[in-house]
VOGU-3710 file (C-alpha; in Angstrom, 3 decimals, decimal comma):
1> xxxxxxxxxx> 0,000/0,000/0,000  0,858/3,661/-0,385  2,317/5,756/2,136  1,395/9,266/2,216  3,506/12,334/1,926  6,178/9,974/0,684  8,016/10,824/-2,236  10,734/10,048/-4,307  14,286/12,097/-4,816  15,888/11,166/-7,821
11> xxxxxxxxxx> 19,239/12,798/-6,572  21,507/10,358/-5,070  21,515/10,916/-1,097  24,411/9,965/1,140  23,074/7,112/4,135  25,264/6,157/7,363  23,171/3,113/7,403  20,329/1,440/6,283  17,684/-0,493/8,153  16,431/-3,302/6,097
21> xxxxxxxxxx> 13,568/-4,435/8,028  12,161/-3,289/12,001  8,638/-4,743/13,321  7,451/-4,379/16,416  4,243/-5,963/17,467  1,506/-4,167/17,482  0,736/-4,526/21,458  4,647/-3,596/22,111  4,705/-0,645/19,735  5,365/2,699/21,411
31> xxxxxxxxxx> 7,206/0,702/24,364  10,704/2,114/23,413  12,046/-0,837/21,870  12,878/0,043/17,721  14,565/2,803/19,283  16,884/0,776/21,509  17,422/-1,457/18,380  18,298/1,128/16,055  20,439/2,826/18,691  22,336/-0,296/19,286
41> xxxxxxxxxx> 22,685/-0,631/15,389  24,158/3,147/15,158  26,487/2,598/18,047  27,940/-0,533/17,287  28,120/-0,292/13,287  31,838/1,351/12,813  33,647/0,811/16,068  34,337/4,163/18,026  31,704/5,870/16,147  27,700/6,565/16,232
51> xxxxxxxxxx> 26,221/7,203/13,160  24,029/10,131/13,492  20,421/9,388/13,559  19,458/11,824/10,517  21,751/8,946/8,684  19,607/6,153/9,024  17,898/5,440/5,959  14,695/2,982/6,104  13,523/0,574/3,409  9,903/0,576/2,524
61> xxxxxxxxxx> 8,487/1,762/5,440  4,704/1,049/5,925  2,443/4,398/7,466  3,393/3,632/10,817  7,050/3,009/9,869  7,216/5,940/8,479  5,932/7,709/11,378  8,701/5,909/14,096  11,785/7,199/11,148  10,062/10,687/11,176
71> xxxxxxxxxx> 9,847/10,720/15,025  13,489/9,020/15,175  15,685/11,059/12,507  13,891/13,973/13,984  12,273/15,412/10,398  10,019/15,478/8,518  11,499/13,984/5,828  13,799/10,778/6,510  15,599/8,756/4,434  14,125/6,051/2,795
81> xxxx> 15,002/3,496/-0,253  13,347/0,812/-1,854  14,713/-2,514/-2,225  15,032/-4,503/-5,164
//
């Protein structure tokens, strides 16, 4: 299904690192723990490093994926790419 207010650049964007796939269950969701998984991602990806949360790009994110990469990258606007 579409996701709204999604759309696509067609200028090449630079990504620290990309999140493939993140589910929660629905009865755990807002419980704080995609964040603590993504955080441990961007901490422990390149040793001594974090990569900075704007960085994170997200694959196909359904509406309320969308909504946790919005609310985690802190704009409006978040990285996303498809896979194929």
């Amino acid at each position: 299904p579409a996701v709204p207010n999604l759309r696509r650049s067609l200028l090449p964007t630079r990504a620290g690192m990309g999140i493939h796939q993140l589910w929660c269950h629905p009865t755990h969701r807002k419980g704080g723990v995609a964040t603590r998984l993504v955080d441990a991602a961007r901490s422990r990806l390149v040793y001594g490093m974090t990569v900075p949360a704007d960085l994170v790009a997200f694959s196909s994110p359904t509406g309320d994926g969308l909504a946790f990469a919005r609310r985690y990258s802190g704009t409006g606007t978040p990285l996303v790419y498809d896979c194929l």
